[in-house]
C-alpha positions in Angstrom: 15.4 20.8 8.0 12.0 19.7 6.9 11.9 21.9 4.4 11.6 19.5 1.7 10.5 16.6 -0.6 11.5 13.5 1.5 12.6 10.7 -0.8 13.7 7.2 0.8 15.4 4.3 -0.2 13.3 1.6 -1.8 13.3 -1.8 0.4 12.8 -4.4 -2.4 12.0 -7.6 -1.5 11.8 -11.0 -3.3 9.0 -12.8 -3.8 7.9 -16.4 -4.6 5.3 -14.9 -6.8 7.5 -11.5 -7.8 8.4 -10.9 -11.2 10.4 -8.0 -13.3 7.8 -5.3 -13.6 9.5 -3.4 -10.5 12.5 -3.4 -12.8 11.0 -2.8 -15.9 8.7 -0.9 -15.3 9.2 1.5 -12.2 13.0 1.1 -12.5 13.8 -0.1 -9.2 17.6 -0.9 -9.2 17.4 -4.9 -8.8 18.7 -7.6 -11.6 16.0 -10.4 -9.6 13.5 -11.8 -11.8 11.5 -12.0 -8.3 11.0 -9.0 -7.3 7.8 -9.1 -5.7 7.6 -5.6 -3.5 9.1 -2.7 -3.1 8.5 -0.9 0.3 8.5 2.6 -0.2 7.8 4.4 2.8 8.0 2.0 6.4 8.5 1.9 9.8 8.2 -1.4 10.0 10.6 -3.0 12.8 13.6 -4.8 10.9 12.7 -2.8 7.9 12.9 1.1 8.2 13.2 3.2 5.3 16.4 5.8 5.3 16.4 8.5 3.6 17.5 9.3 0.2 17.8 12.9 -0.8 18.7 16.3 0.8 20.1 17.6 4.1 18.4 13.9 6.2 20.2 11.7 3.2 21.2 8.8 5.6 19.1 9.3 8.5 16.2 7.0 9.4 12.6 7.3 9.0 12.5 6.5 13.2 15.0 8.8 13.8 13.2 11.6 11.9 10.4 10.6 13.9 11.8 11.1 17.4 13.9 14.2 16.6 10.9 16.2 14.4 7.8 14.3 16.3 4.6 16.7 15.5 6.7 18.5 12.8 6.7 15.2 10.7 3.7 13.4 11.9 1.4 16.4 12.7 0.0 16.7 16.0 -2.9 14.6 16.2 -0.9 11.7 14.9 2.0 12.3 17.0 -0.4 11.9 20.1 -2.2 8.7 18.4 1.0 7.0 16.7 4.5 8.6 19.0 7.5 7.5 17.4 5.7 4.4 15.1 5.1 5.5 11.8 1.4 4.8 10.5 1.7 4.0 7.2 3.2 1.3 5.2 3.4 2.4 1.6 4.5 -0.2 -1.2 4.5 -1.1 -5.1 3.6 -4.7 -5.7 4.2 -7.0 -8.8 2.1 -10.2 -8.9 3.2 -12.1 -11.7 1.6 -15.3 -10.6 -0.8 -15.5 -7.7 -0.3 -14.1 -4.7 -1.8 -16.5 -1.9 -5.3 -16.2 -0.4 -4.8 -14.1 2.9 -6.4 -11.5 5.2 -5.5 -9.6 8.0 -6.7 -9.0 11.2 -8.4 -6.5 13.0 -6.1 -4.0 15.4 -7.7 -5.6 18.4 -6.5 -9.4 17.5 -3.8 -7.8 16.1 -2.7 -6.3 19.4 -3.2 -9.7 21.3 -1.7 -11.4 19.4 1.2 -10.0 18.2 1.2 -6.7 19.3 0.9 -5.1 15.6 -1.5 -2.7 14.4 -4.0 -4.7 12.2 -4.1 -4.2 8.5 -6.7 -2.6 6.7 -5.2 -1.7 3.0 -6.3 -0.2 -0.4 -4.8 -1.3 -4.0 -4.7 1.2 -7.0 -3.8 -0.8 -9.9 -1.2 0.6 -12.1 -0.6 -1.7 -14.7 -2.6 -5.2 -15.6 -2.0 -8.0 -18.3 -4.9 -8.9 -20.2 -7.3 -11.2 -18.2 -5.6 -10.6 -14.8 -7.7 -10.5 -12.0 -7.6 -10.2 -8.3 -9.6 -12.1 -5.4 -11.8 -10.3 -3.4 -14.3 -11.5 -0.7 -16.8 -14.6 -1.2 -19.0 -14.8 -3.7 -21.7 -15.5 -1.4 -22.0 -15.3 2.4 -20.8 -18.6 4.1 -21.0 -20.3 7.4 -17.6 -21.1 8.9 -18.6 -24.8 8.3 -18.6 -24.4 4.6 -15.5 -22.8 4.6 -14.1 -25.3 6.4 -15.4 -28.1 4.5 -14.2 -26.3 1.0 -11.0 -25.4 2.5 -10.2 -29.2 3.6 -10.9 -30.7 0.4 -8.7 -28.1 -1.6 -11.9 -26.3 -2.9 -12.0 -23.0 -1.5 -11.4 -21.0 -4.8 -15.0 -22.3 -5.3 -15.9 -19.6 -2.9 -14.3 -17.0 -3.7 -15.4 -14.0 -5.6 -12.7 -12.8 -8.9 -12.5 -9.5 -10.6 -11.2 -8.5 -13.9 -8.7 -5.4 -13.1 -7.3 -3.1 -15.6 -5.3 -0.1 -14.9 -6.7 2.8 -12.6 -9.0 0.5 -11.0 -8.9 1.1 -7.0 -10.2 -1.6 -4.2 -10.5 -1.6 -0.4 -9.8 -4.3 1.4 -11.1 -4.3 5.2 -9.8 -6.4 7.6 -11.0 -10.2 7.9 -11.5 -9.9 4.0 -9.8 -12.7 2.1 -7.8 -11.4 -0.9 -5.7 -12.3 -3.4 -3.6 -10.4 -5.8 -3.5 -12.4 -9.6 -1.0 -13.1 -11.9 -0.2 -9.7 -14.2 -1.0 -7.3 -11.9 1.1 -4.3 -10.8 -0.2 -1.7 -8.0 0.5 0.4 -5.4 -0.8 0.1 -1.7 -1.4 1.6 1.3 -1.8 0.2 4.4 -1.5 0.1 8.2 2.2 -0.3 9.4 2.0 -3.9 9.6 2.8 -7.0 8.3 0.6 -9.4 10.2 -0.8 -11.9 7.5 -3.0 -15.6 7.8 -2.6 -17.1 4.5 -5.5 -19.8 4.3 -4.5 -21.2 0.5 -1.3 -20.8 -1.4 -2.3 -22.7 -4.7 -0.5 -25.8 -3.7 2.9 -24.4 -5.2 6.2 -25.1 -3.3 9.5 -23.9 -3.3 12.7 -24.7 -5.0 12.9 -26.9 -2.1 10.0 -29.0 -2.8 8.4 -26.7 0.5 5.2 -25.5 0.8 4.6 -21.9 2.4 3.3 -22.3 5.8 -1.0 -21.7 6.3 -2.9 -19.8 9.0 -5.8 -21.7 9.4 -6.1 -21.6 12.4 -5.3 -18.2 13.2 -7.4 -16.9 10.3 -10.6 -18.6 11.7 -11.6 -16.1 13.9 -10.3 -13.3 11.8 -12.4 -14.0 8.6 -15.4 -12.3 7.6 -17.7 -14.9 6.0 -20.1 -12.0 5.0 -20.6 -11.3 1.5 -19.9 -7.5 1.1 -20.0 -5.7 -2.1 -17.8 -2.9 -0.1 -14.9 -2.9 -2.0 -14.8 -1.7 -5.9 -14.1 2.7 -5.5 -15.1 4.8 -7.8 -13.9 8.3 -8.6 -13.5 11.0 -10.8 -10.2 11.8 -12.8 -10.6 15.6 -12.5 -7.5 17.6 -14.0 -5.7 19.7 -10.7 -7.7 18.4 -8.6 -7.9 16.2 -5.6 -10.8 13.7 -5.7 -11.0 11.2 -3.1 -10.9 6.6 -3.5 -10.8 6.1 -0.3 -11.1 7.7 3.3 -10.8 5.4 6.5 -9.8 6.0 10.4 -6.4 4.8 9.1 -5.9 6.9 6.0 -7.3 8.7 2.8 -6.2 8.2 -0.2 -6.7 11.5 -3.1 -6.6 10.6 -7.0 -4.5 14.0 -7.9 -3.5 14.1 -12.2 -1.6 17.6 -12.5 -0.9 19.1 -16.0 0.7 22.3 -15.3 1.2 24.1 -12.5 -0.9 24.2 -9.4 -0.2 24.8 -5.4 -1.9 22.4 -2.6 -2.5 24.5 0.5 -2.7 22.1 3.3 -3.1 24.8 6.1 -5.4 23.1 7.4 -4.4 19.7 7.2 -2.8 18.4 10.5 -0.7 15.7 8.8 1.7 14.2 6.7 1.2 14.3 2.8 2.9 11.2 0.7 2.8 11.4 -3.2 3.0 8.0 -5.0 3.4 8.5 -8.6 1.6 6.4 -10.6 2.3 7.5 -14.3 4.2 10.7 -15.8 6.7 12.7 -13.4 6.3 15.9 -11.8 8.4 19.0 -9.8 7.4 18.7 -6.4 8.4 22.2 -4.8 8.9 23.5 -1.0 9.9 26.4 0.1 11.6 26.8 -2.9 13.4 23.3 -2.4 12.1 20.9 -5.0 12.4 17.6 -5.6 11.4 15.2 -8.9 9.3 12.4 -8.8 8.6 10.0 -12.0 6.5 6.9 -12.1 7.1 4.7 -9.3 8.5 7.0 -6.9 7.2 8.5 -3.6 7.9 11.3 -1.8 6.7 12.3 1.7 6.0 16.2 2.3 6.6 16.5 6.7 3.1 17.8 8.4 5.0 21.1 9.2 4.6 22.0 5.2 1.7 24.3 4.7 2.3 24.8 1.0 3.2 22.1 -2.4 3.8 23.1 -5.9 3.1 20.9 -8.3 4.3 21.1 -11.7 4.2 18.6 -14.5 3.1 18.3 -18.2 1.6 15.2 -17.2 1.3 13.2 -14.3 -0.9 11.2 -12.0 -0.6 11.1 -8.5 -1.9 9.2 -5.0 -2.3 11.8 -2.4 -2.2 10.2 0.9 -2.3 11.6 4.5 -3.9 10.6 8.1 -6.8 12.5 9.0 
């Protein structure tokens, strides 16, 4: 039964800061002019994908998980992970700021709300002229400062902006404060988790007059006040071939464009393979079973699959699996 592309239901989600690029852009099925995420791939409690396509349409992604274990996960992550899903694979639109945040580490995490922490990575799809994201301080601070800026509604003072434009890729640790800006559409991976401090939300409020509610205090402890220039990736755009933005204990991440035909042989790879599509479309094949993917779709390929053909006149593709 695992024969095959797996393609799930989107989980869209409104936003205070969403917009209509999920619509308009990746076609998600949604008349909101909030849409702020669509969850493509989770197994997130309250929130787990079902599938879309094939001989699973309807089934869950836990329920795949408990009947195919190893033959979904691979083994390794079967043994690390059991029936909890590692990854948390979305599509965000930004089109105003998203709030200043970071996310703990996996031990914090644990203690406190026992969640997996959150260590993530943006690939940025599509950008408005200007846009920018937050990443980091500009300088390394002492939690007094931050405190002192944060109270007086001058913490954007610290923190360091980037100008994005499309195909730009970022790391975010945990403990570093991020923000995604207005005009921005990506895609991320993460941990499965959706532990977040938010330390500044722009002092905007709700239709209600309300303002979102702050972590400081949870966040103190969390934060890295380090200035670290560890986050920018850089990588080649090699046609048919895999080339790597980002490899952590929690996941790697493959640039892959395809024009033509080419087959992955992941023999040797004892995991899962998810393909987000980022621009173009493509066949994704399986034992003969195949399976089409177009911008803003994703498709998860079970660890028991040894074998992917990929054919396309043009597409460009996040590769993603848990070494």
């Amino acid at each position: 039964m695992l024969n095959y592309p797996i393609k799930f239901e989107p989980i869209l989600k409104e936003k205070i800061w969403g917009g209509n690029k999920l619509i308009n852009i990746l076609n998600k099925d949604s008349n909101r002019e909030d849409l702020g995420e669509s969850w493509e791939i989770s197994g997130v409690k309250g929130d787990i994908s079902v599938v879309q396509n094939g001989a699973l349409k309807g089934q869950t992604l836990n329920a795949l998980l408990e009947e195919y274990k190893e033959g979904l996960l691979g083994l390794k992550n079967f043994k690390k992970f059991g029936a909890e899903f590692p990854l948390l694979i979305k599509f965000i639109d930004a089109k105003t700021e998203l709030s200043v945040q970071l996310h703990p580490h996996d031990n914090i995490a644990k203690k406190r709300h026992n969640s997996f922490g959150k260590t993530e990575m943006w690939y940025i799809m599509q950008a408005d002229e200007g846009a920018e994201i937050n990443v980091g301080f500009k300088k390394s601070i002492s939690k007094e400062e931050y405190l002192e800026h944060l109270e007086t509604g001058k913490i954007t003072e610290l923190l360091n902006f980037e100008k994005v434009q499309k195909g730009d890729s970022f790391f975010i640790n945990t403990g570093k404060v991020h923000a995604i800006g207005a005009g921005v559409l990506l895609a991320e991976i993460q941990q499965t988790s959706d532990i977040t401090y938010r330390i500044y939300d722009w002092d905007r409020v709700d239709a209600e007059g309300n303002s979102r509610e702050l972590h400081t205090d949870l966040a103190l402890d969390a934060i890295d006040f380090e200035k670290k220039d560890d986050f920018k990736r850089t990588y080649k755009r090699e046609e048919n071939h895999s080339t790597n933005i980002a490899s952590c204990e929690y996941f790697t991440t493959n640039f892959l464009p395809v024009k033509g035909e080419i087959v992955k042989d992941y023999a040797q790879l004892d995991s899962f393979v998810i393909y987000m599509c980022v621009s173009g479309d493509a066949e994704i094949s399986v034992s003969g079973n195949s399976e089409k993917i177009v911008q803003g779709q994703t498709l998860l390929v079970p660890a028991e699959v040894k074998e992917v053909q990929i054919t396309s006149e043009g597409v460009e593709l996040l590769e993603v699996f848990v070494q």
